[in-house]
C-alpha positions as a printed Julia matrix, in Angstrom:
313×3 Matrix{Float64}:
 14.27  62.17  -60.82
 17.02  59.85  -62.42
 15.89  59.19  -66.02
 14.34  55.11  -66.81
 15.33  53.61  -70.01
 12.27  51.63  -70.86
 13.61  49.32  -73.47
 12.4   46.0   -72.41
 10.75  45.3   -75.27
 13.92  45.02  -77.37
 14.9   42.02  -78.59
 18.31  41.98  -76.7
 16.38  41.98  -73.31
 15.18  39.04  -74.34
 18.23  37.54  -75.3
 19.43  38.54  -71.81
 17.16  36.72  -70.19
 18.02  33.23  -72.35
 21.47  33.99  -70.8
 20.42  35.04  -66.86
 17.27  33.01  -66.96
 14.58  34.81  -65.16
 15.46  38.21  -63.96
 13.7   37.43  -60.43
 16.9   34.85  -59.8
 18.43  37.82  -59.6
 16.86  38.05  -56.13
 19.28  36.0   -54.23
 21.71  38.42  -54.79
 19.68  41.69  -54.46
 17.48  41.87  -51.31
 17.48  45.48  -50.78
 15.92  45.79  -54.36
 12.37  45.33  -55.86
 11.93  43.87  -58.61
 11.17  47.67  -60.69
 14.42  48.05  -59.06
 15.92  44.99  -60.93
 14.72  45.24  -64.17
 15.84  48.85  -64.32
 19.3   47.66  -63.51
 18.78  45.13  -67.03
 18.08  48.34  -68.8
 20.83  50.02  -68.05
 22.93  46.76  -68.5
 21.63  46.34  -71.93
 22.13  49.82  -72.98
 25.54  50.14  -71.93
 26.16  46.86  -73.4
 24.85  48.44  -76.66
 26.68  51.05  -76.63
 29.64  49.24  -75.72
 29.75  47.0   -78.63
 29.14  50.06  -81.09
 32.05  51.69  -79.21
 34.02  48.77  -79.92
 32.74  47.71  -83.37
 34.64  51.67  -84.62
 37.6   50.59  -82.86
 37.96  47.27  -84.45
 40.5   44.83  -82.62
 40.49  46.92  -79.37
 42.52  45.55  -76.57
 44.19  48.59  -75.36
 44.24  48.24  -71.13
 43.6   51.91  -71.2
 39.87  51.29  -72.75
 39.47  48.01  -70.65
 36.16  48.89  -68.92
 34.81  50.32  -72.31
 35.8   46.86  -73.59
 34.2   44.93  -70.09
 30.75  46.8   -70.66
 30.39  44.64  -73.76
 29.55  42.01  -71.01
 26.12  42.26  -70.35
 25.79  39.67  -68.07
 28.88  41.12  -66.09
 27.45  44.58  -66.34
 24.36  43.09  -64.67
 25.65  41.63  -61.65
 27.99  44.43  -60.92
 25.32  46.87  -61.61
 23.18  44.88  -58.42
 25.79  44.55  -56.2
 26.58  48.48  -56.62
 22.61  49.06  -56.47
 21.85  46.82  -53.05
 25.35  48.1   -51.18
 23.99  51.83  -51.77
 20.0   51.05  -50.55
 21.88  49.19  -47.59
 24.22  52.04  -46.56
 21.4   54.45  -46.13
 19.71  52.48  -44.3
 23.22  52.31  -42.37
 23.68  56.35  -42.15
 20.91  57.61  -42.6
 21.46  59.7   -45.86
 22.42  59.25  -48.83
 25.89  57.24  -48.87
 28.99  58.83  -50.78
 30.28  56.56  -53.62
 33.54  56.1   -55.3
 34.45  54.09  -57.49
 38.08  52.7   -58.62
 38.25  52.93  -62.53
 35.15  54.47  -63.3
 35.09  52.68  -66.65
 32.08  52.81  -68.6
 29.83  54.1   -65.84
 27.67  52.1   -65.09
 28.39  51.52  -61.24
 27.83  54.86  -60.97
 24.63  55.33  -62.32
 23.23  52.38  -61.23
 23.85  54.23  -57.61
 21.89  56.83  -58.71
 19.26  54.73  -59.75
 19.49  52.93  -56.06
 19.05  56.62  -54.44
 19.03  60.05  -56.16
 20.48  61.77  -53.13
 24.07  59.46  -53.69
 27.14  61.62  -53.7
 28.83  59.93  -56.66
 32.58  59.87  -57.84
 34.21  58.17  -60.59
 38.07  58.31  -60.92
 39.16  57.62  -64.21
 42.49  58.45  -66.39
 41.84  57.28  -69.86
 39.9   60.6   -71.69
 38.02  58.64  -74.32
 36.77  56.5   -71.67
 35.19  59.04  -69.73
 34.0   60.37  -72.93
 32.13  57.05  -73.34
 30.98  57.5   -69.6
 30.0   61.14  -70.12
 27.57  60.33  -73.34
 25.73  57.08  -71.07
 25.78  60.13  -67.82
 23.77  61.99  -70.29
 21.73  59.52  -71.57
 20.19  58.7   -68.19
 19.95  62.65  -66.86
 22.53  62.11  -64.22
 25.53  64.26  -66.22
 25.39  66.9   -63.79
 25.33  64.57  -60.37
 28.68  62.6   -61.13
 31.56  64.18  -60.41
 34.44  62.6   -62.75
 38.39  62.47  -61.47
 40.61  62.47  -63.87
 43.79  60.77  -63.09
 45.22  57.68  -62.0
 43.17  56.0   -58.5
 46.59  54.61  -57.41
 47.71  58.11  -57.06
 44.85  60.47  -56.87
 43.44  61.99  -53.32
 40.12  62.74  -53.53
 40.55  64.13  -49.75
 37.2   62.9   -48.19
 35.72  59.75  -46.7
 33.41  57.34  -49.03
 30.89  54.83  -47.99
 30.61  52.92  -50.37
 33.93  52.2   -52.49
 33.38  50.21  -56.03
 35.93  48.19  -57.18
 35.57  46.35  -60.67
 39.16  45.77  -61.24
 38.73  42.07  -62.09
 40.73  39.85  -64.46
 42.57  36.95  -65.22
 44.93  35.62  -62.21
 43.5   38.57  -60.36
 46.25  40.36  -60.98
 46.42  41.92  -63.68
 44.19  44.68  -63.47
 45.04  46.3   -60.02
 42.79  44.51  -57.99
 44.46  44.44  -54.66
 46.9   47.62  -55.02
 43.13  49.63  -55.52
 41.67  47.67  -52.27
 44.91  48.97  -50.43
 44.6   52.68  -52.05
 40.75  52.85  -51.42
 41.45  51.97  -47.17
 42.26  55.68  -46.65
 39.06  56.89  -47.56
 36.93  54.07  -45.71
 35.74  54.06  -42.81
 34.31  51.92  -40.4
 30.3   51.47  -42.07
 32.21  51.52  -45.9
 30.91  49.2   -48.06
 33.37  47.29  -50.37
 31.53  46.24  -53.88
 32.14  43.43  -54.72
 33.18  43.23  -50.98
 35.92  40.37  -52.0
 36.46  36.8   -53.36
 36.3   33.43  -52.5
 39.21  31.6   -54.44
 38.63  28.01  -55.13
 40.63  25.0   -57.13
 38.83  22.82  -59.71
 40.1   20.21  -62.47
 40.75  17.44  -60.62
 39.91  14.12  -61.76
 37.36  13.45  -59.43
 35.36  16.89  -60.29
 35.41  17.84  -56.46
 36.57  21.91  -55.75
 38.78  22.56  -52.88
 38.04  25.96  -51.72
 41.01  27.98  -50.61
 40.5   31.59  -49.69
 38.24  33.85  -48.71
 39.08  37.42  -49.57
 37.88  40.65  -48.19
 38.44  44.15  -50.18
 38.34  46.18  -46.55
 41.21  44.05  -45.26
 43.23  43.32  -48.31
 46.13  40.68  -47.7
 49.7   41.83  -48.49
 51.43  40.58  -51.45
 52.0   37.77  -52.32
 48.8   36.05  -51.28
 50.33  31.98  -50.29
 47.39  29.28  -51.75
 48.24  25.96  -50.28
 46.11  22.68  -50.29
 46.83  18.73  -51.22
 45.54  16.51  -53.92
 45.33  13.4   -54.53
 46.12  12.3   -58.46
 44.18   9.35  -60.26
 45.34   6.62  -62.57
 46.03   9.28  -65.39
 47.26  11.85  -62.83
 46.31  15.64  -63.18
 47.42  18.05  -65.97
 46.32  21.34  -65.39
 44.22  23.04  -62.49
 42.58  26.17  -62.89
 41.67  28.59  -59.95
 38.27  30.42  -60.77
 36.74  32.78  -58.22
 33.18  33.4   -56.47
 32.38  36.87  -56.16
 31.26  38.16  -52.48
 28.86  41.07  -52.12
 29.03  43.75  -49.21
 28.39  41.16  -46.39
 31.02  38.79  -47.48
 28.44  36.51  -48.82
 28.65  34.7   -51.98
 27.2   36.46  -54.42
 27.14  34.31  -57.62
 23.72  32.73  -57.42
 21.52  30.64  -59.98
 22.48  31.05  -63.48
 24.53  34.2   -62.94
 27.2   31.63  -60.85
 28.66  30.01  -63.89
 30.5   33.49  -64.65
 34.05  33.35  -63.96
 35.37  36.91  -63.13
 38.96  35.79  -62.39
 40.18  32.31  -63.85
 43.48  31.35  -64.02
 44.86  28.03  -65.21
 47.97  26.21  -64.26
 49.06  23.95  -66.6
 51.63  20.85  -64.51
 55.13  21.04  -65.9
 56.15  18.12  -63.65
 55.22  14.46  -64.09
 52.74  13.99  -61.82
 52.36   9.91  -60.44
 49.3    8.18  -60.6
 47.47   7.61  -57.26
 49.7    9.59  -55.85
 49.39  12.8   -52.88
 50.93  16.44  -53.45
 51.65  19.63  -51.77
 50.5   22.29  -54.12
 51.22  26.31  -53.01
 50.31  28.84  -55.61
 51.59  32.67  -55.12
 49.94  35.53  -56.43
 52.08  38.43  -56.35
 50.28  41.44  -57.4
 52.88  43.62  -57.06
 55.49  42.46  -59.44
 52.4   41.62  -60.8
 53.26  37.74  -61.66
 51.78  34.0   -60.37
 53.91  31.19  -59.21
 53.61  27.8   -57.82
 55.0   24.77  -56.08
 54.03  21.57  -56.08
 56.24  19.12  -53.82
 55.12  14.64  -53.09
 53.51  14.24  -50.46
 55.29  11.99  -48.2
């Protein structure tokens, strides 16, 4: 049986739930869990937050890439929702197969994702691919820590380039960051395709990109994402505004997570996280009361952002 921290009595859960609000909104995004389920995900979540920010506190000012998802499990809100998403996607593909579903994740990172899988269902098949040693160290001690050491297996290399020569069912992806691009968001979805299948799972299964910071405080939503059919680079954003009296100086371009079904899964208090912002500060004068075309390019291959912004006549 896959060890239960039961630390929900420490003062951090607590401050977790000031930040979530209650764990049951967690719900909405969760429906293949209970709530025992939920709040053993927050466990986990706060622990590897913990550990995370001792990890980081020895390492003072780290912002080496290579220790990224060391330095993203200091999130624990982010931890949290990540954690659910991985949970529900595995109780929903065995109910799909009929066994327990193989899972891979992209980055392995602090590991989490992949013991929340085995909290989900003991008889997952779980693999991590990770290339960064002390981060798998840090993975290895919170594998321990939860009895599931022996039940991950752990990749090390690059997931860009390594084959792990079988199909998955479930493929986590947590390569999120600013612009989406610069963690290898879209270059993993396209590496992960040859181990899917047609029942594989995507978490998070994509993103809904939207524009905000216009002067009327509308959002215009653009895209809709999906990690099993990533688009080829670079993704085109196109869409018209209409500029007030003191016209518009910047416009930033958060993102909604989706979950397995391609719903949106930022609900309740857990929505007002943004995973991917990017800001776009207006070089051009830009007339009052006046219509543009606006096209934004996301070129994760270079990887770079550009945009265009043209009157509208």
């Amino acid at each position: 049986m896959v060890q239960t921290l039961q630390i929900s009595n420490n003062p951090g859960y607590k401050e977790l739930e000031k930040v979530l609000g209650k764990v049951s909104e967690a719900d909405k995004i969760s429906s293949n869990l209970s709530q025992r389920d939920i709040e053993s995900l927050v466990d986990l979540s706060y622990y590897a937050h913990c550990q995370a920010l001792k990890y980081c506190a020895m390492h003072s000012g780290l912002s080496d890439p290579v220790h990224l998802g060391i330095v993203v499990a200091s999130s624990y809100e982010r931890n949290l929702l990540l954690s659910i998403l991985t949970a529900n996607a595995v109780v929903e593909s065995k109910k799909i197969l009929g066994r327990g579903p193989v899972v891979l994740e992209l980055g392995m990172g602090s590991g989490i994702n992949c013991v929340a899988a085995l909290l989900a269902d003991e008889k997952a098949e779980v693999i991590g691919i990770e290339k960064d040693e002390e981060t798998i160290k840090f993975a290895e001690q919170l594998f321990k820590r939860y009895g599931v050491k022996d039940r991950i297996k752990i990749v090390h290399g690059d997931f860009l380039a390594t084959d792990i020569g079988k199909s998955v069912d479930i493929v986590v992806n947590e390569n999120l960051s600013t612009d989406l691009i610069n963690e290898p968001l879209f270059p993993a979805c396209n590496a992960a395709l040859p181990y899917a299948h047609s029942k594989t799972l995507f978490v998070p299964g994509g993103v809904e990109i939207y524009a905000s910071g216009f002067w009327n405080g509308s959002d215009v939503n653009l895209s809709q994402i999906s990690f099993s059919n990533p688009p080829r680079s670079p993704i085109a954003l196109k869409f018209e505004f209409q500029s007030n009296g003191e016209g518009v100086k910047c416009i930033e371009f958060p993102t909604r997570l989706l979950d397995y079904k391609g719903d949106i899964a930022l609900k309740g208090p857990i929505s007002k996280l943004n995973f991917a912002p990017m800001t776009v500060h207006l070089s051009q004068e830009i007339a009052p009361n006046s219509k543009y075309h606006f096209s934004l390019y996301l070129d994760y291959l270079s990887p770079k952002a550009y945009y265009n912004i043209t009157p509208f006549y």
